[in-house]
N, C-alpha and C positions, 0 to 999 in steps of 0.2 A: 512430570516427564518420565518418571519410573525408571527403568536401567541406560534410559538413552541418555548421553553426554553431552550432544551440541542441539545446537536452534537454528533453524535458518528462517529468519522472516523474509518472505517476499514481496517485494515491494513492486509496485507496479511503476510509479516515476520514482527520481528522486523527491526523498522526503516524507513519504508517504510512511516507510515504518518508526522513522522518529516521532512523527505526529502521532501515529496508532497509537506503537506498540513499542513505548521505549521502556517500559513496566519489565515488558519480557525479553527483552534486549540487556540488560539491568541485572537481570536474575543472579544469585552468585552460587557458585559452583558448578559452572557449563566450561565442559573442557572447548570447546570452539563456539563463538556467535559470529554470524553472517548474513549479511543484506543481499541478498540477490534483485537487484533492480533490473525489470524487464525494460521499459523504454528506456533505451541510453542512447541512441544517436535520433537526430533529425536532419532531413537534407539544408545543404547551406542554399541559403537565397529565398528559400519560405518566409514569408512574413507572416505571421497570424498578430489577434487582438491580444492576445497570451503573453507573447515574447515583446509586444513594441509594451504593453501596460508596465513589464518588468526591466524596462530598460536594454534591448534587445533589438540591434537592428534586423536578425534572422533568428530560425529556430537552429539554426545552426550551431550560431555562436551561444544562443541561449544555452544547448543540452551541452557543449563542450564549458562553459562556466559551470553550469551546474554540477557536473561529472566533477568538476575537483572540489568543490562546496560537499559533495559527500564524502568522498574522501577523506579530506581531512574532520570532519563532524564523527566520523566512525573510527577514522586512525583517535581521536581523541578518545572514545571508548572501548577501545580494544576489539573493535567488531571489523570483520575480514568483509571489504565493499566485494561484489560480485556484481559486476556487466553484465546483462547477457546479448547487449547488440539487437535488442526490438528497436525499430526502427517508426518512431511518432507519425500516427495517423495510418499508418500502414499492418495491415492482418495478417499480411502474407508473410511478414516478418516473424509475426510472432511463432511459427513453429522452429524456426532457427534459433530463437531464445530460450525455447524449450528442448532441444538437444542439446545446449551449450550448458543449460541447468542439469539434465542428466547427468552429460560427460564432468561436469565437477562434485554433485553430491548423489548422485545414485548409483554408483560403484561399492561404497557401502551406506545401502540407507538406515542400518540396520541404528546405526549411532544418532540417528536425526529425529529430530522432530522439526515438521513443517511447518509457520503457519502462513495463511493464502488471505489473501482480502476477503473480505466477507462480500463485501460489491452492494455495499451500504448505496441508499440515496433512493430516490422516490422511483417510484414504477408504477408506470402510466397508461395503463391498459386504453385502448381502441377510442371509446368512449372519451374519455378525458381527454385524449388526444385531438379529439375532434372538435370538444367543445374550446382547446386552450385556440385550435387555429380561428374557431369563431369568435370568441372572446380576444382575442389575440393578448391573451393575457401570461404571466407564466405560472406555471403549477407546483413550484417550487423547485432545487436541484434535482436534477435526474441520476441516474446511476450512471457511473461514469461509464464507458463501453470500455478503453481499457485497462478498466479495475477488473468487468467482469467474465472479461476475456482471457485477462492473467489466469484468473481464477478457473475459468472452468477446462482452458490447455493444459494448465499445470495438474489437476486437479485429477486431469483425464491417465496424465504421464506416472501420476502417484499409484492410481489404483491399479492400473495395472506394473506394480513393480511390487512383487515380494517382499513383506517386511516397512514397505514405508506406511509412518504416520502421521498424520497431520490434524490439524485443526484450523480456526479462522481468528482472525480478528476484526474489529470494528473500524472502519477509516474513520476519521477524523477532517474536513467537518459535515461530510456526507451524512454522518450519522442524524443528525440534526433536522435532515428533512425525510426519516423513516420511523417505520414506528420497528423498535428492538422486536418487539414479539412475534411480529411478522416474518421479520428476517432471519428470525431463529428460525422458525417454520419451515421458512424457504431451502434453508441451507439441509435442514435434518432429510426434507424431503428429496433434496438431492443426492446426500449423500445415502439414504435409504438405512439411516444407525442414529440413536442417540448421542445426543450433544449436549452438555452442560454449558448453562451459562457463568462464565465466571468475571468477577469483576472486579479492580484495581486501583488505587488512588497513587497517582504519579506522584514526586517530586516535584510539586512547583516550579522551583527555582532551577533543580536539576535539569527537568526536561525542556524545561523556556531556554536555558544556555546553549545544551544540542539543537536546538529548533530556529533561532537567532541563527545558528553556526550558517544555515542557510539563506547565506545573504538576500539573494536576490530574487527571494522569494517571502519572503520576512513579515514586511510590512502588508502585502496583499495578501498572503494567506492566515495570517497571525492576527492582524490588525494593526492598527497606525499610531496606536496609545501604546506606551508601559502595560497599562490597568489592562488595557483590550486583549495582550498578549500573554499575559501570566493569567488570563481567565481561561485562555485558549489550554495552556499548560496544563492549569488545574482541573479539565476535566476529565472523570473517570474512564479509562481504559477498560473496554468490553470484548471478551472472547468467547468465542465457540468450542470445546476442546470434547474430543474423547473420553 
């Protein structure tokens, strides 16, 4: 991080930088860490597959549970939760969650180091798309749209601001249906700068306890086993940095 004192990983839901990027959240010696989660509200009276699978009669009620599930998963490690009011399923949201991230860490970015989703998960060009609708088969996870929407609003907001710097990290379990060297590719070529790849071995146990902290997401995103969950824990943390 060089002379810069705080981190702020951005998170695109809740939960998203525990899974990643709890390696760098962990770090010791950052005078501030902070989660900036962009999607924080959902309208009440939505029902989707998402919220009724986790026990959710709306997404309503789902994103107001969840909002205190980080809370306290981050008051437990000393890391400052940041809202910023993106609003699930909705784009137009998202540039008000990007002035609400400005007006808290871009005043002085000089202290900061960002990091942004990397927007891990499969990409599916034309072709394949045609053949999954004729197959009607699935081609494995896609990229989420708002991982890589976080990513490239936020992403837009950094570069033009004097003095900020940032880098990526690997979602978690996105990663899984992308090939790493690709994504590297991807990202260097956007941001038009070299990027190292660097890489992490969490805390097992450490990071399965923050990760649990998210109840209501637990067992479906973790797995439904002990063994299933602490395999989830134990896999290596992958970043893109400067």
């Amino acid at each position: 991080m060089g002379d810069r004192t705080s981190l702020c990983v951005v998170s695109p839901h809740f939960d998203d930088a525990i899974y990643s990027a709890f390696v760098a959240l962990t770090l010791p010696g950052l005078k501030q860490r902070a989660v900036a989660t962009v999607i924080t509200i959902a309208p009440a009276g939505k029902v989707t597959a998402w919220a009724t699978h986790t026990g959710f009669k709306d997404t309503g009620v789902e994103h107001l549970a969840r909002a205190q599930e980080d809370i306290a998963v981050l008051a437990e490690l000393g890391v400052q939760p940041v809202h910023l009011g993106g609003v699930s399923e909705s784009s137009a949201s998202l540039q008000g969650a990007v002035e609400e991230f400005a007006r808290v860490f871009l005043a002085a970015p000089q202290e900061w180091v960002f990091l942004l989703p990397a927007g891990a998960g499969r990409h599916v060009g034309r072709v394949a798309r045609l053949c999954r609708r004729i197959l009607k088969r699935p081609l494995g996870q896609m990229a989420h749209p708002e991982h890589t929407g976080s990513r490239d609003a936020l992403r837009r907001r950094l570069r033009a601001t004097p003095g900020a710097q940032w880098g990526y990290y690997v979602e978690h379990p996105y990663v899984t249906f992308d090939s790493v060297s690709e994504l590297g590719t991807r990202l260097r070529s956007a941001d038009r700068a070299p990027l190292r790849r660097v890489q992490y071995e969490p805390d097992p146990q450490a990071k399965l306890h923050s990760a649990q902290g998210y109840v209501s997401q637990a067992r479906v995103a973790l797995g439904t086993t002990p063994a299933e969950q602490l395999t989830f824990a134990s896999r290596a943390e992958l970043y893109f940095l400067r």
